[in-house]
MISEMAR-168467 format. One record per residue: residue number from 0; residue in one letter; chain; y, x, z of N, C-alpha, C in turn. Coordinates in steps of 0.001 Angstrom, whole numbers, plus 500000, padded with zeros to 6 digits. Layout:
N
R    i  aa  ch    n_yy    n_xx    n_zz   ca_yy   ca_xx   ca_zz    c_yy    c_xx    c_zz
R  NUM   A   A       Y       X       Z       Y       X       Z       Y       X       Z
...
! end
This chain:
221
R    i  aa  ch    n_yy    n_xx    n_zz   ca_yy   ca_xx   ca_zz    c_yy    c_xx    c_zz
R    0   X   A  473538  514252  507218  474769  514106  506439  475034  512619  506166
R    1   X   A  476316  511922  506114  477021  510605  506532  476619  510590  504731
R    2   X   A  476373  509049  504498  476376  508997  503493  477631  507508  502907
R    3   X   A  478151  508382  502161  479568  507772  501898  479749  507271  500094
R    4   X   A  478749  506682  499915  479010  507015  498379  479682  505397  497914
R    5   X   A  478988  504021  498956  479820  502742  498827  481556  503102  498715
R    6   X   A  482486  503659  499364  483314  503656  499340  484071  504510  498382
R    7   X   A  483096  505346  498442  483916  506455  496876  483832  505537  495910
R    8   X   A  482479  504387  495823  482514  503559  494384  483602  502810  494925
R    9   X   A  484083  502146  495462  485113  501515  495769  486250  501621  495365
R   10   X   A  486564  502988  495829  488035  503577  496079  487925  504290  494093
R   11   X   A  486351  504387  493259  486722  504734  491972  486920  503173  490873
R   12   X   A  485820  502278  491448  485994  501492  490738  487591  500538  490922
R   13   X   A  487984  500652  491966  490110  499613  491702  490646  500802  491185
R   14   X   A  490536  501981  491694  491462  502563  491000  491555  502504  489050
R   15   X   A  490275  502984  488539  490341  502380  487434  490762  500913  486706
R   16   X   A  490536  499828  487961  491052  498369  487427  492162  498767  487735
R   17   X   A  493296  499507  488226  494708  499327  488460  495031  500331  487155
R   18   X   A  494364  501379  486194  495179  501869  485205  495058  500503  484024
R   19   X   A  493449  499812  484295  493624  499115  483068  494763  497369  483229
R   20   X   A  495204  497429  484523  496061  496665  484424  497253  497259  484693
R   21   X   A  497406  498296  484257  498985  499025  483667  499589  499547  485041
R   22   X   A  499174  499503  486547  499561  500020  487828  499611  501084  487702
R   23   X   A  498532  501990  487596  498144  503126  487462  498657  503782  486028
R   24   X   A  499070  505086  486112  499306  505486  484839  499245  507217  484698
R   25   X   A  498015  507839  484189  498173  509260  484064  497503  509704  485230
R   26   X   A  497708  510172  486487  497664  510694  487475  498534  509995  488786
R   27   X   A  499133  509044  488553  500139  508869  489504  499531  507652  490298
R   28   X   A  500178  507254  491323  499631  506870  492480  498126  507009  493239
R   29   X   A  497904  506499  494267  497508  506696  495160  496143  505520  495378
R   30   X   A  494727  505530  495907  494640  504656  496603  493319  504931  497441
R   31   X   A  493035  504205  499055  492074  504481  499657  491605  503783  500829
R   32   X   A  490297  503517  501198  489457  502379  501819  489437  503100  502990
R   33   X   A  489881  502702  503929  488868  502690  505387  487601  503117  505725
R   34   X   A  487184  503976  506471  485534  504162  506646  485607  503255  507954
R   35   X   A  484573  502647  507606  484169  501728  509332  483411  502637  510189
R   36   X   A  484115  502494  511152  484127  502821  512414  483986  504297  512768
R   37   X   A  484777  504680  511732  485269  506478  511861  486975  506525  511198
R   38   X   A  487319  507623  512193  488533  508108  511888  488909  508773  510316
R   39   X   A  488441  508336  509675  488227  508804  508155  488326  507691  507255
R   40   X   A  488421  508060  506150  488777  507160  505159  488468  507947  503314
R   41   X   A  488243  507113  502503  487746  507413  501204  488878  507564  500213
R   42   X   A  489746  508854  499291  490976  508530  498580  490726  509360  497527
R   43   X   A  491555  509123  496569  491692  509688  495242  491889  511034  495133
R   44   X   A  491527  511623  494615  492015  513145  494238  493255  513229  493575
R   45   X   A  493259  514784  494114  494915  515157  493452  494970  515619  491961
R   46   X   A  496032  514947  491416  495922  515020  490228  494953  515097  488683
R   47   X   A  494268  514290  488862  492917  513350  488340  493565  512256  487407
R   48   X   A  492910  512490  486356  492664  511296  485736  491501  510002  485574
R   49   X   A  492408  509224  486110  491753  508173  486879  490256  507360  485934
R   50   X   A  490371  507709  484476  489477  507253  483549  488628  508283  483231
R   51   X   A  488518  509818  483673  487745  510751  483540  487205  510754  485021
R   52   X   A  487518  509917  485590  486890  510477  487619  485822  509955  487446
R   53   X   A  485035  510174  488369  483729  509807  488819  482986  510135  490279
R   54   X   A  482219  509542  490627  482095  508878  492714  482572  510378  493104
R   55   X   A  481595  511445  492737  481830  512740  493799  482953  513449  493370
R   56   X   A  484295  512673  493053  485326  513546  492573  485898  512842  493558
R   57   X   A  485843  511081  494177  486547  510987  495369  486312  511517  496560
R   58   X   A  487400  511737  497348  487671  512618  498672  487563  511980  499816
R   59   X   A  486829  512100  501018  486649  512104  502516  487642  512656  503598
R   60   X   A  488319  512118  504036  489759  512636  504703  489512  512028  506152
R   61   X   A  489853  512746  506698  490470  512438  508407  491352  512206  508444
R   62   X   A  492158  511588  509626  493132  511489  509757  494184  512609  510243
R   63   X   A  493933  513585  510242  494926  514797  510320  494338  515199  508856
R   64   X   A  494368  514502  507822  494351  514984  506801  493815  516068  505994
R   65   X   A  492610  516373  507261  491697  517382  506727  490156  517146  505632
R   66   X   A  490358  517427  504888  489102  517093  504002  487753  517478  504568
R   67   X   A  487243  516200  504180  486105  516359  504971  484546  515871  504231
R   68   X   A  484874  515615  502701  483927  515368  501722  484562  515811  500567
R   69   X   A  483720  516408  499301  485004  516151  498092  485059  517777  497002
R   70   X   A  484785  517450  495400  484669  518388  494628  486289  519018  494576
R   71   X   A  487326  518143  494548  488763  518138  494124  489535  518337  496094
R   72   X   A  491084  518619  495355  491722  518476  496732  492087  516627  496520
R   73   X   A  491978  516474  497812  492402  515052  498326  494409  514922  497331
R   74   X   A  494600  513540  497468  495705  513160  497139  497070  514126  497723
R   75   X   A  498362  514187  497787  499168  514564  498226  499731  514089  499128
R   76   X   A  499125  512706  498905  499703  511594  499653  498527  511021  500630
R   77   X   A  498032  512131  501064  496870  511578  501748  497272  511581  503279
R   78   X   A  497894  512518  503472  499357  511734  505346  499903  510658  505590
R   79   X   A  500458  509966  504001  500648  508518  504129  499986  507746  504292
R   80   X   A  498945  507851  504047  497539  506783  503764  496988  506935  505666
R   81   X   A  497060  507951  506215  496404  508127  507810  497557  507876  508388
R   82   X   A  498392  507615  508368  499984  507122  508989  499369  505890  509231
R   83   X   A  499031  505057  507987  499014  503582  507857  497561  503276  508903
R   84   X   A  496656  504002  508390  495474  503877  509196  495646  504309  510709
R   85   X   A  496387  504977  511385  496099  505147  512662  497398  504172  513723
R   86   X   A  498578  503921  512503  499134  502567  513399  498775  501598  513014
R   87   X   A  497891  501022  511855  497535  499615  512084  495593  499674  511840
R   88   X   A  495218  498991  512529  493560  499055  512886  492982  497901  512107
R   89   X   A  494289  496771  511719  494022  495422  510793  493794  496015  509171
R   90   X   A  494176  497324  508882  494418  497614  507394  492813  498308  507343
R   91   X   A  492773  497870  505602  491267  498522  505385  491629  498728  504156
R   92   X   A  492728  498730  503432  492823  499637  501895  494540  499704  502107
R   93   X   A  494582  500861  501255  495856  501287  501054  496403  501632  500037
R   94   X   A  497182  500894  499169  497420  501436  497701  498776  501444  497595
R   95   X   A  498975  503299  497021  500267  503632  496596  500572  503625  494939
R   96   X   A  501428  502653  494575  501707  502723  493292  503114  503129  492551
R   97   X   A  503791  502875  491573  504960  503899  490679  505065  502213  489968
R   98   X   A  504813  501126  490623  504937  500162  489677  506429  499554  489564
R   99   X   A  506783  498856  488428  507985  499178  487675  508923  498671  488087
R  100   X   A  509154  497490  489249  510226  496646  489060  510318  496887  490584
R  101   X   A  509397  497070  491642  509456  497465  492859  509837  498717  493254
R  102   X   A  509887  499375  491793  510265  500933  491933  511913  500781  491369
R  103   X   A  511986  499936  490468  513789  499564  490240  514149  499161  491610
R  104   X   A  513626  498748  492223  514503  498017  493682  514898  499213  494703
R  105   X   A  513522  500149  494487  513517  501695  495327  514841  502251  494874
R  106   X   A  515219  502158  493835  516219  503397  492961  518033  502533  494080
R  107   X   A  517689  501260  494182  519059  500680  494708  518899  500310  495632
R  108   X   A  518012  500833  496327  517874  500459  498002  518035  499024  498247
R  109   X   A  517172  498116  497414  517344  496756  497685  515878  496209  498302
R  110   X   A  516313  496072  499446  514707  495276  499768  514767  494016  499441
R  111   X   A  513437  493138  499869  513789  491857  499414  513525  490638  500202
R  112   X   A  514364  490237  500213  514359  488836  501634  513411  487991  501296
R  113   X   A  513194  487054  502438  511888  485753  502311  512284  484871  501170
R  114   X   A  511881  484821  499804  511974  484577  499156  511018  483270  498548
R  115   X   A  509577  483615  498986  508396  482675  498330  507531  482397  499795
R  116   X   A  507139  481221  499828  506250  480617  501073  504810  482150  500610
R  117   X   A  504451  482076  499984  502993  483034  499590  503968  484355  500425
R  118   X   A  504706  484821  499736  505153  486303  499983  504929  486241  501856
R  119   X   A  505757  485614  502513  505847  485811  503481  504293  485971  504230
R  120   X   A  503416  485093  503841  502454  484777  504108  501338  485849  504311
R  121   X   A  501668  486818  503223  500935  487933  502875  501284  489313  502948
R  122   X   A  502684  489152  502289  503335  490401  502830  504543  490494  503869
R  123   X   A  504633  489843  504636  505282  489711  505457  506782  488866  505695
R  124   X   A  507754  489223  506521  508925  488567  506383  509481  489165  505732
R  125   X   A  509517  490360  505027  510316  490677  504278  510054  492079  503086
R  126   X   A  509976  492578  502430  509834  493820  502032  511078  494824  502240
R  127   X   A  510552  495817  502975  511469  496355  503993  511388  497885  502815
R  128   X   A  512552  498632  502991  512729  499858  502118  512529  501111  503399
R  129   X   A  511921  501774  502779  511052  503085  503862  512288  504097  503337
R  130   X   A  512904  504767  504193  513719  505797  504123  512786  506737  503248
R  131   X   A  513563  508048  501998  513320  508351  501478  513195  509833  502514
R  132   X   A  511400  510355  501572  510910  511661  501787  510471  512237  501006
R  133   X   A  510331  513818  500341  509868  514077  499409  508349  514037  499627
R  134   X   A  507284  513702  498678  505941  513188  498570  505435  514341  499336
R  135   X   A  504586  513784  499768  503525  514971  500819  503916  515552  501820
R  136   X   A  504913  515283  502288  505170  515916  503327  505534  514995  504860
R  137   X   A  505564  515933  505646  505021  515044  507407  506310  514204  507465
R  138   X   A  507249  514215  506820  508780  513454  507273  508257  512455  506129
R  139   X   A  507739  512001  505175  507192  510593  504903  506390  510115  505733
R  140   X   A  505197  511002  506185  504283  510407  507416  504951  509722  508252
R  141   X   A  505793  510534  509092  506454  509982  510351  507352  508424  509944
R  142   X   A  508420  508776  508164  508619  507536  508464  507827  506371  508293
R  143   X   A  506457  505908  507507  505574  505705  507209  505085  504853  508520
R  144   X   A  504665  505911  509889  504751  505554  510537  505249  504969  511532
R  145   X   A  506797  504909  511273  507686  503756  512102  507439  502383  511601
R  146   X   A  507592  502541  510150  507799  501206  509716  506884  499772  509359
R  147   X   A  505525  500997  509687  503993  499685  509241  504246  499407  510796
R  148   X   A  504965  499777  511771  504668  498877  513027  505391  497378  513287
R  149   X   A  505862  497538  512373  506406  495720  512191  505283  494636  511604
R  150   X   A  504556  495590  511138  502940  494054  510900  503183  493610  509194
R  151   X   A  504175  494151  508223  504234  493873  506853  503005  494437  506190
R  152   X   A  503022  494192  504478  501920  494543  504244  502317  495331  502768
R  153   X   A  503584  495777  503000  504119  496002  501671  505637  496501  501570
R  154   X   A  506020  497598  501286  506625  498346  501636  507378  499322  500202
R  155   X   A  508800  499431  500289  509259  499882  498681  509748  501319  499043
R  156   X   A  509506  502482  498734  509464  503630  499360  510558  504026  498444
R  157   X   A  511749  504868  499053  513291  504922  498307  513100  505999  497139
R  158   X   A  513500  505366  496012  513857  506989  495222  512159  507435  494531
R  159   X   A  510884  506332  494969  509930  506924  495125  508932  505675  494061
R  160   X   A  508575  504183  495062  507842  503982  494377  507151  502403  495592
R  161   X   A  506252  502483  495289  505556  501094  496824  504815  501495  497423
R  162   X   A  504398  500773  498637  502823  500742  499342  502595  499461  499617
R  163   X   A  501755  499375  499368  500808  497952  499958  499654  498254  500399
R  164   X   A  499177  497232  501595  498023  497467  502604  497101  496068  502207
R  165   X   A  495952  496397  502622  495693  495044  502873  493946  495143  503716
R  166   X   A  493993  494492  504071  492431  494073  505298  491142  494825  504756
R  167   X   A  491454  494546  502986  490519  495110  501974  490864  495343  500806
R  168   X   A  489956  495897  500196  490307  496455  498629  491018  495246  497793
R  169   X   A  489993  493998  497466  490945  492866  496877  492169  491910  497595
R  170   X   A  492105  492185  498601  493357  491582  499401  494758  492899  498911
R  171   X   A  494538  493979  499242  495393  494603  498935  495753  494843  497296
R  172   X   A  495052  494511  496329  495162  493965  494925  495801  493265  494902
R  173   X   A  495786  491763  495610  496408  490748  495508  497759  490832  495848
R  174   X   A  497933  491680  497002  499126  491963  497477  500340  492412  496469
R  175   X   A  499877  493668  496237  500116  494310  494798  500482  493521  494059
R  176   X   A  499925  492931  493370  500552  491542  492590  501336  490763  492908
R  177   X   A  501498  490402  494234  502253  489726  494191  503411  490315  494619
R  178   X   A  503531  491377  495003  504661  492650  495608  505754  492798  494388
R  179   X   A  505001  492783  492926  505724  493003  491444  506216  491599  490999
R  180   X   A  505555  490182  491562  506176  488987  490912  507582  488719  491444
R  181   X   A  507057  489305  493462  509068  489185  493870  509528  489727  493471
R  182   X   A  509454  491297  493096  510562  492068  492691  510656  491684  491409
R  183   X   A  509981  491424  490517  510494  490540  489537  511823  489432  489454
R  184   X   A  511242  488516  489911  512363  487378  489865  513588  487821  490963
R  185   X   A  513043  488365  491894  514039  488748  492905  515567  489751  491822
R  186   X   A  514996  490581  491072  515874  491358  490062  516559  490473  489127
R  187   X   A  515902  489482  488590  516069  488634  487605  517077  487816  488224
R  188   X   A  516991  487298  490008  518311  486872  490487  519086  487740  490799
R  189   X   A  519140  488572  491181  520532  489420  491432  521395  489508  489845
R  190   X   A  520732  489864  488652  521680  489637  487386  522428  488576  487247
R  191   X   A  521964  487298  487686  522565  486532  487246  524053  486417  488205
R  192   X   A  523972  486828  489714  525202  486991  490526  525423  485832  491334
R  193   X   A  524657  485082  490495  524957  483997  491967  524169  483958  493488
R  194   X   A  524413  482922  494403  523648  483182  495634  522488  482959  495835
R  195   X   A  521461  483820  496490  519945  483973  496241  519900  482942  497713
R  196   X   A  519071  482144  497216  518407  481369  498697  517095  481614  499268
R  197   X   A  516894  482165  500332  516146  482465  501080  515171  481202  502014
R  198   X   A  513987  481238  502329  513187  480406  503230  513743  480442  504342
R  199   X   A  513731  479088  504994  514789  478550  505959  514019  479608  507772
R  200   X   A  514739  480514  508225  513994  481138  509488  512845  480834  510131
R  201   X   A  513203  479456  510461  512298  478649  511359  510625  478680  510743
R  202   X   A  511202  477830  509378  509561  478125  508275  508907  479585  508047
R  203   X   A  509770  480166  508206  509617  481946  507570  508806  482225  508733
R  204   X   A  508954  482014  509772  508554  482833  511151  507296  481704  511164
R  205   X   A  507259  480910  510954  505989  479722  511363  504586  480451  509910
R  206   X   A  505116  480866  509142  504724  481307  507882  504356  483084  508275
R  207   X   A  505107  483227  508772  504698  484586  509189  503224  484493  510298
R  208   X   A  503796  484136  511312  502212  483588  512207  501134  483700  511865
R  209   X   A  501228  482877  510510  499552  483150  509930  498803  484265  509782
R  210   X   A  499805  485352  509230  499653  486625  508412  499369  487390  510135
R  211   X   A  500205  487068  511094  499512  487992  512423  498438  487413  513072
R  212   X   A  498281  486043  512812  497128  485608  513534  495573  486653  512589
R  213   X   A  495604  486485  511625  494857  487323  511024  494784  488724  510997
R  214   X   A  496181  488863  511217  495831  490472  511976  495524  490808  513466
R  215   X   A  495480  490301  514043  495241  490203  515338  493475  489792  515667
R  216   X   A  493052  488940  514574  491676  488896  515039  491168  490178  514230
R  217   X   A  491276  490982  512956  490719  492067  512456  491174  493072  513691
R  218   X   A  492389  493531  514505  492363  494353  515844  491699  494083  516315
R  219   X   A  490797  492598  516737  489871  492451  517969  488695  493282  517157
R  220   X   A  488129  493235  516241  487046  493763  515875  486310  495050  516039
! end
């Protein structure tokens, strides 16, 4: 028997740092690690409270979403999470959150343009809005899976809420964070009405580079 218990602590210990930094709230969102070098991956249980969980309450999933470790049922959202894992091979955590100002942008279908040298850097050229699906079901998968094939790392799901990826558990933290500072100020400019200025193409795309050169050597691996 595979012994999986590093990643359940993993996938229990952020999830708890994301309720006590206000991400997490109640039962809601999502999050889950990569197993190396298996088609599987480590995620939260469904409907759990994230400050009563503990290691053998997190879940062992395949990527057809069949449970494959686990006291509880796996997340709802555990199709989204193997969407992300089987089109990109660079991602090693996946966190779905309900966080507040990226989820105002969801409600008005506003994605958000190259805004900050970091953003681009990390989450891509742009934060792109994922056509809306009701949770758990294969028509979020599928779109899920169109849209991580552009190489972003962060994603505002309509009507719904975010995703962010990242290489690893604290990279995709970081992401997270910084996913809520654009949509922050990014909101904070649209009130005011005047014209939002964007990073000049040329820099944006030279800035982007970085973020694939690094994904491109985690594919070689």
């Amino acid at each position: 028997m595979k012994d999986y218990l590093d990643p359940k602590q993993q996938v229990l210990d952020y999830s708890q740092e994301l309720v006590q930094r206000g991400y997490f709230a109640g039962t809601g969102g999502n999050l889950s690690i990569r197993l190396q070098n298996e088609t599987a991956f480590a995620i939260t249980p469904s409907n759990f409270n994230y400050m009563m969980m503990q290691v053998d309450d997190i879940c062992i999933v395949d990527f057809s979403s069949e449970k494959i470790e686990g006291l509880h049922k796996p997340s709802i959202e555990s199709g989204m999470h193997a969407a992300v894992y089987e089109a990109r091979t660079d991602v090693g955590c996946v966190i779905h959150t309900h966080q507040e100002y990226a989820s105002a942008l969801a409600l008005i279908d506003s994605p958000i343009p190259a805004l900050y040298d970091e953003q681009v850097r990390w989450l891509g050229r742009s934060v792109e809005i994922v056509s809306y699906a009701p949770s758990g079901t294969g028509f979020l998968r599928h779109n899920i899976s169109k849209m991580v094939k552009n190489n972003h790392n962060a994603y505002i799901l309509k009507n719904h809420g975010a995703l962010i990826l990242g290489s690893d558990p604290e990279r995709a933290l970081d992401n997270m964070l910084l996913l809520e500072k654009c949509a922050l100020t990014y909101l904070l400019a649209l009130c005011t009405e005047k014209k939002i200025h964007k990073i000049p193409l040329p820099i944006r795309e030279i800035i982007f580079s970085k973020l694939r050169k690094d994904q491109k050597k985690l594919d070689a691996n």
